[in-house]
ZAMARGU-4260 file (C-alpha; in steps of 0.2 Angstrom, whole numbers, plus 5000, padded with zeros to 4 digits):
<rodrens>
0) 5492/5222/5488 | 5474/5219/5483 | 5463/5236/5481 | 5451/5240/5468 | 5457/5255/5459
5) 5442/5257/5443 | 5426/5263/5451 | 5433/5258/5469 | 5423/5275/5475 | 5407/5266/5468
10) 5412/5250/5477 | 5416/5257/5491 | 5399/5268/5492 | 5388/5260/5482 | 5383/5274/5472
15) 5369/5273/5460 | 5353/5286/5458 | 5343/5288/5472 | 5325/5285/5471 | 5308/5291/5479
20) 5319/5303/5490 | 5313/5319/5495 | 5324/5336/5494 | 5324/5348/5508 | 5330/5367/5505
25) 5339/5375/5521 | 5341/5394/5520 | 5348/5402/5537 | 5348/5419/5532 | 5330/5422/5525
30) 5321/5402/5530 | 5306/5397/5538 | 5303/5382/5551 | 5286/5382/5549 | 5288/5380/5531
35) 5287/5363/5522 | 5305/5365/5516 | 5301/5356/5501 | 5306/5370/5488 | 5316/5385/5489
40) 5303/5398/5492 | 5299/5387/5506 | 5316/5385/5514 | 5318/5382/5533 | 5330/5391/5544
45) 5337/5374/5553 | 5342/5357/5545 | 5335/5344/5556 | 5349/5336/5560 | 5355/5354/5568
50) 5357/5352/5587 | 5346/5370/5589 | 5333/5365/5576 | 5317/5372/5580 | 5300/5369/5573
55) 5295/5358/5557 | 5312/5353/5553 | 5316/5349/5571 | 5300/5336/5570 | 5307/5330/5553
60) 5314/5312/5551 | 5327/5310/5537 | 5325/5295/5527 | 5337/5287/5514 | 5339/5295/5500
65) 5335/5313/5506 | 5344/5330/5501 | 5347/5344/5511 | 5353/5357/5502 | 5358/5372/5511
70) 5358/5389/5500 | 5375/5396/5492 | 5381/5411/5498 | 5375/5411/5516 | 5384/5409/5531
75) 5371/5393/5541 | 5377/5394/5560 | 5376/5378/5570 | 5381/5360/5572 | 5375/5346/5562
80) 5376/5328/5571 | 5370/5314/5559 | 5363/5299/5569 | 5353/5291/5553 | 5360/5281/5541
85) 5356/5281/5520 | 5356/5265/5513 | 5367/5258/5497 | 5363/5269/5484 | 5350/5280/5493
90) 5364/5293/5504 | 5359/5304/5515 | 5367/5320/5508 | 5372/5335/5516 | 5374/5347/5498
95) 5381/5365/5496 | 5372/5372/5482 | 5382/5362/5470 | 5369/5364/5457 | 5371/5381/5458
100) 5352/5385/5459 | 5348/5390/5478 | 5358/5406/5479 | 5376/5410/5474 | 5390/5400/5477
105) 5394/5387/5490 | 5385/5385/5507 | 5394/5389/5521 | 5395/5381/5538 | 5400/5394/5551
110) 5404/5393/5570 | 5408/5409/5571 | 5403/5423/5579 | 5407/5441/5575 | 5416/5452/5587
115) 5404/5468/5591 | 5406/5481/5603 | 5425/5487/5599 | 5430/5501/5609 | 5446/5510/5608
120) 5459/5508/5621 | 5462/5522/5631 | 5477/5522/5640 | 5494/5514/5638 | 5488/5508/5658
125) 5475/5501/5648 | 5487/5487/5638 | 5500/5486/5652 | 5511/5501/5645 | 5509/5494/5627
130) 5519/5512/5617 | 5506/5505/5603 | 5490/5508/5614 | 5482/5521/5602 | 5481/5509/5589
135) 5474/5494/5599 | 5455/5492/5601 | 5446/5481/5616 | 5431/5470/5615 | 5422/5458/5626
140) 5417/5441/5621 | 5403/5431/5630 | 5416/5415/5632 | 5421/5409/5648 | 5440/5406/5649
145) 5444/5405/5667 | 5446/5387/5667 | 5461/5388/5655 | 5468/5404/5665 | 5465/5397/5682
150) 5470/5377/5682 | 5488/5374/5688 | 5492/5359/5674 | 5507/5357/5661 | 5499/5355/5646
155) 5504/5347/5631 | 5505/5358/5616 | 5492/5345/5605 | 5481/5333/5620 | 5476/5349/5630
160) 5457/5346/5634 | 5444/5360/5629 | 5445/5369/5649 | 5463/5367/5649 | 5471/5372/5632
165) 5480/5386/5629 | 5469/5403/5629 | 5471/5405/5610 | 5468/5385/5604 | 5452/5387/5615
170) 5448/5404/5606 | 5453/5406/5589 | 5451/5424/5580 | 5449/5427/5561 | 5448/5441/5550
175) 5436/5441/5536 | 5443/5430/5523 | 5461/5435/5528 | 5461/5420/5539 | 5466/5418/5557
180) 5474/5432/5569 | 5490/5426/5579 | 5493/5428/5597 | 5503/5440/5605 | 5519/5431/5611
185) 5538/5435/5612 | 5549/5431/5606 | 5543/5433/5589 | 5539/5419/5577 | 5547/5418/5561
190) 5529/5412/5554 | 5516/5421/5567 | 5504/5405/5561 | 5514/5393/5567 | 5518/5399/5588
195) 5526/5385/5597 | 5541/5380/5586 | 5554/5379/5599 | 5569/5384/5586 | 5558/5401/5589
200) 5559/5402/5606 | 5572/5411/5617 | 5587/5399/5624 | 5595/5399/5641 | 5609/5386/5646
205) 5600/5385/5663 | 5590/5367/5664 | 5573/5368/5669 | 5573/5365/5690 | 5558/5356/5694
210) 5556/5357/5713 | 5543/5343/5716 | 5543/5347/5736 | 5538/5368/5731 | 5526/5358/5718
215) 5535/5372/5703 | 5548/5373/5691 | 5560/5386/5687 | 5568/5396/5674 | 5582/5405/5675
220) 5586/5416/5660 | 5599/5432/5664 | 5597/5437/5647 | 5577/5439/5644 | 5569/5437/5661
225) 5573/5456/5663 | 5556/5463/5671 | 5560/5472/5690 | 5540/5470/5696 | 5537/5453/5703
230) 5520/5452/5695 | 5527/5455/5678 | 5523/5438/5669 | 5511/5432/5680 | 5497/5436/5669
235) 5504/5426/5654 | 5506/5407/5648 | 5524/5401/5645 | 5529/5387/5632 | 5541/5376/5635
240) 5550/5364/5625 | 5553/5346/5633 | 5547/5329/5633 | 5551/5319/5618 | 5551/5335/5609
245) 5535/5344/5611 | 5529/5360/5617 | 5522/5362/5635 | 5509/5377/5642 | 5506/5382/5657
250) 5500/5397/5666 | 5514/5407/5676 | 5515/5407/5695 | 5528/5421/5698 | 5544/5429/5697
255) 5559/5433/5706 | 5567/5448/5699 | 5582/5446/5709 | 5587/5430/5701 | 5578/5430/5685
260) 5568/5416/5688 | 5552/5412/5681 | 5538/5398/5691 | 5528/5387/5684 | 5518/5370/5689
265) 5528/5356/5689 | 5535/5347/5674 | 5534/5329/5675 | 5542/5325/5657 | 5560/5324/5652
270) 5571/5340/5652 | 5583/5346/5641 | 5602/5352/5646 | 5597/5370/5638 | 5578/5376/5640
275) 5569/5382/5625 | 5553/5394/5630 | 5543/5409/5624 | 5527/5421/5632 | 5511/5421/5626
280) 5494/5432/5628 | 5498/5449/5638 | 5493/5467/5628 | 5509/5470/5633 | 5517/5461/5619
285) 5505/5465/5607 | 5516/5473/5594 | 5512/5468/5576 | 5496/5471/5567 | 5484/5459/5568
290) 5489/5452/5584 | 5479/5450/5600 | 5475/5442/5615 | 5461/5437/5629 | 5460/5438/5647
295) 5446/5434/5659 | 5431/5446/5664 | 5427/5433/5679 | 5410/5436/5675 | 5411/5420/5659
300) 5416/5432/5647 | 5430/5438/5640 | 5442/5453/5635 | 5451/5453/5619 | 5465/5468/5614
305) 5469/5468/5596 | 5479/5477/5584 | 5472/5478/5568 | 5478/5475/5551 | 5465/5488/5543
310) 5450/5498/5551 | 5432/5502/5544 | 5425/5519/5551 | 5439/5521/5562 | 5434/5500/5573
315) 5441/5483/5567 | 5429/5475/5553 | 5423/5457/5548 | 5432/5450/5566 | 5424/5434/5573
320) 5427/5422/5586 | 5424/5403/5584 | 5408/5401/5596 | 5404/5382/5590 | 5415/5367/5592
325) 5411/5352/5578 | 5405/5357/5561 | 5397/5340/5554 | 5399/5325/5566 | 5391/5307/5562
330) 5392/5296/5575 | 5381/5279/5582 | 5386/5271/5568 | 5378/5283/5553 | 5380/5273/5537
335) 5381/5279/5517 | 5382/5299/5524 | 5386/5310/5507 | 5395/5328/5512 | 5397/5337/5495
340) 5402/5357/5491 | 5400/5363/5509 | 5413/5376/5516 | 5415/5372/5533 | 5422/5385/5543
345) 5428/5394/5562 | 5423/5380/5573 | 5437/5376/5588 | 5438/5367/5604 | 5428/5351/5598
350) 5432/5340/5584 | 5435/5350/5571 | 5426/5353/5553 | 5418/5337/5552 | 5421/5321/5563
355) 5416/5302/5562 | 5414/5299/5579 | 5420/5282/5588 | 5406/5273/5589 | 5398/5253/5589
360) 5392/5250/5578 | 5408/5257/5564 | 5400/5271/5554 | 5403/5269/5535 | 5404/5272/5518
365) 5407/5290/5519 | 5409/5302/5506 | 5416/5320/5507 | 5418/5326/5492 | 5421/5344/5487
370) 5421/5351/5504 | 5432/5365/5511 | 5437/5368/5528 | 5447/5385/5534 | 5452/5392/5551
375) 5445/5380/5562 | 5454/5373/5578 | 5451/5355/5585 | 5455/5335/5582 | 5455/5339/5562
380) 5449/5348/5546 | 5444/5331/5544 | 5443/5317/5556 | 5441/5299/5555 | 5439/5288/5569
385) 5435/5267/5569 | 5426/5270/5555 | 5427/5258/5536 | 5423/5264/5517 | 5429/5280/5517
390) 5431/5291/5500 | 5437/5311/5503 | 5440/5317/5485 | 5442/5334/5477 | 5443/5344/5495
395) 5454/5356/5504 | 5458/5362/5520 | 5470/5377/5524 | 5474/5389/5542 | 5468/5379/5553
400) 5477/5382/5571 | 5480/5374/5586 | 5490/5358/5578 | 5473/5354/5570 | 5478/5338/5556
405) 5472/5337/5539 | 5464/5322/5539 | 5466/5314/5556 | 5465/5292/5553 | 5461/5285/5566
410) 5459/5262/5564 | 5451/5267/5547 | 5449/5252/5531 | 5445/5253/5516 | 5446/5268/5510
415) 5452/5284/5494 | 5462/5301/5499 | 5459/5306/5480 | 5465/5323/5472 | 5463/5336/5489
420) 5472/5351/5493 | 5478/5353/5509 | 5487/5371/5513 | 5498/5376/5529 | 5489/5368/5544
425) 5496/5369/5559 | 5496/5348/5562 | 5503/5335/5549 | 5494/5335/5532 | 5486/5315/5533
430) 5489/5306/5552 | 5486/5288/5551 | 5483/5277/5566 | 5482/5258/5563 | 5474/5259/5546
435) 5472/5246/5533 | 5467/5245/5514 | 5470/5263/5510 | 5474/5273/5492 | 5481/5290/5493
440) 5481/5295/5477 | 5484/5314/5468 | 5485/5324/5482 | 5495/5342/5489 | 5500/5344/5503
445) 5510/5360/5506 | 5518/5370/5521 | 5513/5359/5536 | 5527/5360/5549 | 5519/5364/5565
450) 5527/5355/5580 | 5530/5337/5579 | 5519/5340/5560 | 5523/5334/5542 | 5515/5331/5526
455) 5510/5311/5529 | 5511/5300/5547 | 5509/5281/5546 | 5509/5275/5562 | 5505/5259/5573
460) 5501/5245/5563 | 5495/5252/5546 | 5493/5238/5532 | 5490/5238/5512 | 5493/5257/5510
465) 5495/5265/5493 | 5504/5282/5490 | 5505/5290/5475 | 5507/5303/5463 | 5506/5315/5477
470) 5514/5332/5479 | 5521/5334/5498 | 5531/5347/5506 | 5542/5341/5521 | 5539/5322/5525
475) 5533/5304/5526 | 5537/5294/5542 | 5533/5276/5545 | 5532/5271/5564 | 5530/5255/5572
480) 5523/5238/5563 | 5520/5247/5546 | 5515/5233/5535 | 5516/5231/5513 | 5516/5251/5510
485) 5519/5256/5491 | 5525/5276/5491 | 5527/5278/5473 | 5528/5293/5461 | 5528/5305/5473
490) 5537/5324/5473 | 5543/5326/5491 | 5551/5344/5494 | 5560/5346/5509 | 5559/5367/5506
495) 5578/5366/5513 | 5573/5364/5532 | 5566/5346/5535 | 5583/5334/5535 | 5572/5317/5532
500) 5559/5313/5516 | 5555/5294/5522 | 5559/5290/5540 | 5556/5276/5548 | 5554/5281/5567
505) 5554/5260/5575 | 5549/5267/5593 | 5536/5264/5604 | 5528/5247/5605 | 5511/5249/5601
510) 5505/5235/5588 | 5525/5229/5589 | 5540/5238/5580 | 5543/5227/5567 | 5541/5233/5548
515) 5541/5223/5533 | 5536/5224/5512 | 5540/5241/5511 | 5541/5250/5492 | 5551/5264/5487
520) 5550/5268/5467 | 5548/5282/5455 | 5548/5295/5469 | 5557/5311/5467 | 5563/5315/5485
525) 5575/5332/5489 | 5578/5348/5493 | 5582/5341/5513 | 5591/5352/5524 | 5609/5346/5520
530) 5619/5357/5532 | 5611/5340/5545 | 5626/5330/5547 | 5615/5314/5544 | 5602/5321/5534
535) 5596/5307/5519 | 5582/5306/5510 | 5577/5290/5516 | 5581/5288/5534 | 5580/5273/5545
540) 5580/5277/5565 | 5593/5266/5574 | 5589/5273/5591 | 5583/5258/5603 | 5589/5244/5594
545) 5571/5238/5587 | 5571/5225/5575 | 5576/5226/5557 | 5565/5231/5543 | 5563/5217/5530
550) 5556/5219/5513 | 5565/5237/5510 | 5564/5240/5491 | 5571/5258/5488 | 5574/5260/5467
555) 5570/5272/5454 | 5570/5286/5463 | 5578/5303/5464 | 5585/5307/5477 | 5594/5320/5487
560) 5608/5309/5498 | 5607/5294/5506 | 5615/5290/5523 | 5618/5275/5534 | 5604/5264/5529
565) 5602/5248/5536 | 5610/5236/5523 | 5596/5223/5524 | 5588/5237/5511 | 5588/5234/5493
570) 5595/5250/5485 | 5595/5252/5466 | 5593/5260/5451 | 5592/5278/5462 | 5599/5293/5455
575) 5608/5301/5468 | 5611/5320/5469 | 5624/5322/5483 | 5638/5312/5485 | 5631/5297/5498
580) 5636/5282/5513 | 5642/5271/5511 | 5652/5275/5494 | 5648/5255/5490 | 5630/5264/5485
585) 5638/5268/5470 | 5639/5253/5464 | 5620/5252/5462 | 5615/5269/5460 | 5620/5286/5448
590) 5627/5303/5456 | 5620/5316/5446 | 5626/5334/5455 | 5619/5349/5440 | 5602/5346/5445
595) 5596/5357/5430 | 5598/5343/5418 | 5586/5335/5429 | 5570/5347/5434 | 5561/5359/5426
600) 5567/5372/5438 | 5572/5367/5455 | 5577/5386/5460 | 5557/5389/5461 | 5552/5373/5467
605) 5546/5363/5451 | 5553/5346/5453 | 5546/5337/5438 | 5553/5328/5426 | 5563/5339/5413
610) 5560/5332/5397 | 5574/5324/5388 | 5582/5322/5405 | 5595/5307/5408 | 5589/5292/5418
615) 5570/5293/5414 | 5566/5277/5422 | 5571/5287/5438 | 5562/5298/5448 | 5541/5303/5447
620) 5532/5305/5435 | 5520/5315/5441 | 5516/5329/5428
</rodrens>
């Protein structure tokens, strides 16, 4: 695999010092637009790339090489949208304070809106005989849900369109700098971030019924569907779990009390022997602080009742709603567009914290660097789509809802994941889609296990990747036409749920299912859930009989078990920490069960390398 590694961010971007550029200052909170901009005593309220710029800066061309530099500390609220482009070593640059001389601290880019007008509840009739009704507080909002209350769609958990998504991925609440607020729902979640993971949900042995002539389906659930009013539920949004295991919405229809039944529109996708389903957003099951939930004013606004985690002069404090949908979006082709130590935050229903849009001409040699982005709900933190030179280095992302990726890939080349920090999302930590000439190098990526969500996806037709020295909680899989990957020096913790570290998942048919040149070495992969029969650390997916991998190298690693892998893989020099299939591994490979002469401590997690440890060819090095 041929890719730069010395100054390949340099290569990629063509960074040198910008000349005969001009700086522009941008301070929401105290700016000017009929100002010059041009100095910090002169700051405008609006960036001109701002879709709501007024004024001077509104009037304003960029040119290469300019700076806007919005002030630290305060919260700028709007969307950007780049259309210009820099030039090789003369970036347009988006910069938060990272001098540290216009204000305190970073800039922030905020979509939100606070929450004003909170009003006690006043009777349990109020919240629909919530016992907790003294405690709850009301609001109303000026966004129009009715479409997503009103439509009479299945919708899938992660492709819900803005007017259709469930109430609470359309309308994301946060609290302060706690983070976001979860939605009512029962039953309970064992992680109120994370609302539609099916092992959560309520089981009945009655299958779905899909009566396609009544145009509903049914459940039928003795145990939980205990209500003796037919218009119980009809007020709230079921999950359901189906498919090719996914979680579906939809608004509920009706009830029969007599037979325990709940309707729904119909479900068109495949059905599961038992049915898996929870209620969501209904005062009603509002029973945990800091839970809430939104219902239609049928004027375009909206009600929310909340529960809240602390009060200030007896009314919540510091809530806001995400009003705004894309933070930072460059699109027709934007070229050599510099983001640098911007907190991005509290924008849902659009693309995310920032977006490369699919455009002709390809938008290129990007570079994020330092950025943050927090409680936002959309494609991404940070999405990438049909787009080449790409560097994202010394960033994080963390509680952002909604099944909202880390970085979302989408036919991206050339480009560096270098050294971010990406913390419980609510979609997979790095989603590639048909990407080629990539390096992800020195990255965390910790507690992403939303539905259908894990720490990296490599999927459909991906060439000339590099993984390493990355730290990963749950797993990598590799799908479909997956071409000369090298995963090397990784720590992969399965936190004792996940049953798979590397999968490859050979199904679908997009860009063929064949996978060759793939290079397993010098990770240390374990701590997999092994109460799952077939559970191994590198799994291969027989399931449709697609063509066998060639060019499987798996040595040098650590690893928590192997199981039933093709025997077209070459398997060697692994230290193996449970006894394995088939037992002819052995002859290759070293069991090792005290895994304490191994790790530094793997009781709390700490996976590196003890020192003095046997087998030190084996396993990562990562420090």
């Amino acid at each position: 695999m041929r890719l730069l590694r010395a100054g390949m961010t340099s290569i990629l971007l063509g960074v040198t010092a910008p000349l005969f550029s001009a700086t522009y200052y941008i301070d929401f909170a105290a700016g000017d637009n009929q100002a010059d901009g041009r100095t910090p005593e002169q700051a405008w309220k609006h960036a001109p790339l701002d879709r709501n710029a007024e004024g001077v800066p509104a009037e304003t061309d960029l040119q290469p090489g300019d700076t806007l530099i919005f002030k630290g500390g305060v919260a700028y609220r709007g969307e950007i949208v780049v259309e210009v482009s820099g030039e090789a070593g003369k970036p347009i640059t988006l910069d938060g304070n990272t001098a540290g001389t216009f204000g305190e601290g970073r800039a922030i880019l905020d979509g939100g809106q606070a929450v004003e007008g909170w009003e006690p509840v006043t009777s349990a009739e109020q919240v629909r005989g919530n016992p907790k009704w003294e405690q709850m507080f009301t609001a109303v909002i000026p966004v129009d849900i009715a479409p997503n209350l009103t439509h009479d769609q299945v919708v899938l958990h992660r492709k819900a369109g803005r007017n259709v998504r469930a109430p609470w991925q359309r309308v994301i609440l946060s609290d302060g700098d706690e983070g976001t607020l979860p939605i009512a729902q029962i039953p309970k979640p064992a992680d109120d971030f994370f609302p539609d993971l099916p092992q959560d949900f309520f089981r009945t042995s009655h299958k779905m019924d899909v009566r396609r002539d009544e145009g509903v389906t049914v459940i039928t659930d003795p145990d939980h569907l205990t209500a003796t009013e037919p218009d119980a539920y009809n007020h709230m949004v079921i999950g359901v779990h189906g498919g090719n295991n996914h979680v579906y919405f939809a608004n509920v229809q009706g009830f029969d009390p007599e037979n325990h039944q709940l309707r729904f529109p119909v479900f068109s996708h495949r059905l599961y022997d038992t049915t898996r389903w929870a209620l969501y957003n209904a005062p009603e099951l509002i029973e945990n602080p800091g839970e809430w939930s939104i219902q239609d004013e049928g004027d375009g606004t909206a009600r929310i009742f909340l529960l809240p985690r602390h009060t200030v002069n007896g009314l919540p404090d510091n809530i806001a709603f995400a009003k705004l949908g894309t933070g930072v979006e460059i699109r027709e082709g934007a070229k050599y567009i510099y983001l640098q130590g911007l907190i991005i935050q509290r924008y849902a229903g659009g693309g995310g914290g920032i977006r490369v849009a699919r455009n002709s001409p390809r938008s290129s040699h990007i570079l994020i660097d330092n950025c943050t982005v927090r409680w936002v709900s959309g494609d991404a933190a940070i999405g990438l789509n049909y787009c080449d030179h790409i560097v994202i280095r010394n960033s994080s992302s963390y509680h952002c809802p909604g099944w909202t990726t880390s970085i979302f890939a989408n036919r991206v080349n050339d480009y560096v994941f270098e050294n971010n920090r990406f913390d419980k999302n609510s979609g997979s930590g790095i989603r590639h889609y048909e990407c080629k000439r990539g390096e992800l190098r020195g990255n965390v990526i910790l507690r992403h296990h939303g539905m259908h969500s894990e720490s990296m996806n490599i999927y459909e037709g991906c060439e000339d990747l590099t993984v390493e020295r990355n730290v990963l909680h749950y797993g990598i899989t590799i799908n479909r036409n997956a071409n000369r990957i090298t995963i090397r020096d990784n720590i992969l913790d399965g936190m004792g749920t996940e049953p798979r570290g590397i999968a490859f998942w050979p199904s679908g048919s997009v860009g063929g299912r064949n996978i060759t040149d793939i290079l397993i070495e010098n990770n240390t992969i374990v701590n997999q859930n092994l109460n799952v029969n077939w559970m191994s650390s590198v799994f291969y997916n027989r399931h449709g009989n697609p063509p066998m991998p060639t060019g499987v190298v798996i040595r040098n690693n650590i690893l928590e078990r192997l199981n039933g892998l093709p025997s077209g893989f070459e398997v060697s020099g692994n230290v193996l920490l449970n006894p394995s299939r088939p037992e002819s591994l052995m002859d290759t490979n070293t069991l090792i069960e005290d895994r304490d002469e191994l790790f530094v401590n793997a009781d709390e997690g700490d996976f590196r390398r003890r020192p003095g440890a046997p087998h030190p060819e084996a396993g990562a090095r990562r420090q």
